[in-house]
C-alpha positions as CSV (number, residue, x, y, z in Angstrom):
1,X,-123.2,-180.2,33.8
2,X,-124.3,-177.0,32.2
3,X,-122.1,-175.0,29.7
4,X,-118.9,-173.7,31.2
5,X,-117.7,-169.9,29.1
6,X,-114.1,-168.7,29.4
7,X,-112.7,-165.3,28.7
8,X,-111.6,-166.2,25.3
9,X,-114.9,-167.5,24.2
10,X,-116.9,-164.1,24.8
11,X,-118.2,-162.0,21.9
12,X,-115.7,-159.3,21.8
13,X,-112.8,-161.9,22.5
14,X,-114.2,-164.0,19.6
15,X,-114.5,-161.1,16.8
16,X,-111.2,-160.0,17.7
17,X,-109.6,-163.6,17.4
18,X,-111.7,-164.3,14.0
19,X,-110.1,-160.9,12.8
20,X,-106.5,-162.1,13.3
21,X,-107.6,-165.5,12.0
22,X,-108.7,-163.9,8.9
23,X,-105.2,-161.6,8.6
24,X,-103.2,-164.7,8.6
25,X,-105.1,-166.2,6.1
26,X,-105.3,-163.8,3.5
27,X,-101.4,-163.1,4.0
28,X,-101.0,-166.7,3.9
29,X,-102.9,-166.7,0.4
30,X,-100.7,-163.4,-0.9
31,X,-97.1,-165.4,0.1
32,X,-98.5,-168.4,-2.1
33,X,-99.6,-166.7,-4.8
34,X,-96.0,-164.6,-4.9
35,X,-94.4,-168.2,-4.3
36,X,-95.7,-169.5,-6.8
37,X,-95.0,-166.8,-9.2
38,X,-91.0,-167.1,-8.5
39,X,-91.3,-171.0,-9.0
40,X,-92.8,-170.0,-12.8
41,X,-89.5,-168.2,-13.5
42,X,-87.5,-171.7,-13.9
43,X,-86.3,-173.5,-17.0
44,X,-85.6,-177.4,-17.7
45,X,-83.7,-178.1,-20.4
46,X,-83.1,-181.9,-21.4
47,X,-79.7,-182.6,-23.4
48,X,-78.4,-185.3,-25.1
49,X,-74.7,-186.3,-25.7
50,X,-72.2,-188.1,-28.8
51,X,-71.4,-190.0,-26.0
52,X,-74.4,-191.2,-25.1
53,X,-75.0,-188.8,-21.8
54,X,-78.2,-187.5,-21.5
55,X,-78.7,-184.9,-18.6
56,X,-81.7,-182.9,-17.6
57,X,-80.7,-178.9,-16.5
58,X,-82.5,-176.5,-14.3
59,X,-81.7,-172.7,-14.1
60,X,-83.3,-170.5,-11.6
61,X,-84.4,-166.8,-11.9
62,X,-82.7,-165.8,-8.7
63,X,-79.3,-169.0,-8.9
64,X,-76.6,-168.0,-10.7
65,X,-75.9,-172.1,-10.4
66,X,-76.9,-174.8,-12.9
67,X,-78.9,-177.7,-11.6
68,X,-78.1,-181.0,-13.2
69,X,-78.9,-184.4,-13.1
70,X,-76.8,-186.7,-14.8
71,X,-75.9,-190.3,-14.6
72,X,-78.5,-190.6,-12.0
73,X,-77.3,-187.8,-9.4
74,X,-77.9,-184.4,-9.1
75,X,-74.8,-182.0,-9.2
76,X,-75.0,-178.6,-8.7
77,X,-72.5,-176.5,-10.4
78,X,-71.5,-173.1,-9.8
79,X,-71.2,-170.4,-12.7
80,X,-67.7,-170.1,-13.6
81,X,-65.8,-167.0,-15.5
82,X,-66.0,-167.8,-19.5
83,X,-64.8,-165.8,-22.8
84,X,-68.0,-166.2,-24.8
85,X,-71.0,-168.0,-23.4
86,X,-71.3,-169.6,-20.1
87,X,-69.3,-172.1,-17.8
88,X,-70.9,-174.0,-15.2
89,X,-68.5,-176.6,-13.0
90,X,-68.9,-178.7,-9.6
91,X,-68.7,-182.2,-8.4
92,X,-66.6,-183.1,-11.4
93,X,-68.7,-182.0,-13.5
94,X,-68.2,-178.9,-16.3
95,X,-71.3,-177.9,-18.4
96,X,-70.0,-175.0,-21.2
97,X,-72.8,-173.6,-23.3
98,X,-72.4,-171.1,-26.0
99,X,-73.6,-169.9,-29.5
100,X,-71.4,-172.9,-30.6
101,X,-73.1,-175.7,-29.2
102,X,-72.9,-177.1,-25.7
103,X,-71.0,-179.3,-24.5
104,X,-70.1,-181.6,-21.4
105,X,-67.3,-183.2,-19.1
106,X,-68.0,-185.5,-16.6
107,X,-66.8,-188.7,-15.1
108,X,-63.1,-188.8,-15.9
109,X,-64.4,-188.8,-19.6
110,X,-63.9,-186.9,-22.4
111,X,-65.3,-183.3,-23.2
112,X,-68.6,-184.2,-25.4
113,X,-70.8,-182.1,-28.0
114,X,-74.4,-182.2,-26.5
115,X,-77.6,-181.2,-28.2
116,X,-81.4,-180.2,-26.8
117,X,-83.5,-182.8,-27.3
């Protein structure tokens, strides 16, 4: 059997199908690069507690939440209205952090003084 050529395998067909090909691609490339340009814009910080708690907390450049893990579960907590500083709360969890010092509740425990490690 001798070679069989369909409509979408003919030259014109084929240059214009390579040309959209290469369109996606490169606007593939450019949503990466910008993707990964937003993921930059994060910060971890790691905490720990007079308690004993250590948590790990992420904020995001475009989330007004905190993102905590803590006693092995992540918790997200929504920012809450504070006098001075910030106040983050959720899942029973309530994360203050100001020029004072941050501190912690969680767990049905007592509000704890938390440094960065």
């Amino acid at each position: 059997m001798g070679l069989v050529y369909t409509h979408f395998f003919r030259g014109a067909d084929m240059n214009r199908h390579k040309a959209i090909f290469m369109k996606g691609a490169a606007l593939f490339v450019i949503a990466a690069a910008a993707g990964s340009s937003r993921a930059s814009a994060q910060t971890f910080q790691s905490f720990r507690c007079a308690d004993g708690t250590q948590f790990i907390v992420g904020f995001f450049e475009y989330d007004n939440r905190a993102h905590l893990q803590i006693d092995g579960r992540a918790v997200t907590l929504a920012k809450r209205l504070a006098l001075s500083g910030s106040r983050y709360s959720g899942g029973g969890v309530t994360l203050k952090l100001n020029k004072a010092g941050t501190t912690v509740k969680h767990a049905k425990r007592p509000t704890t003084a938390c440094e960065l490690t």
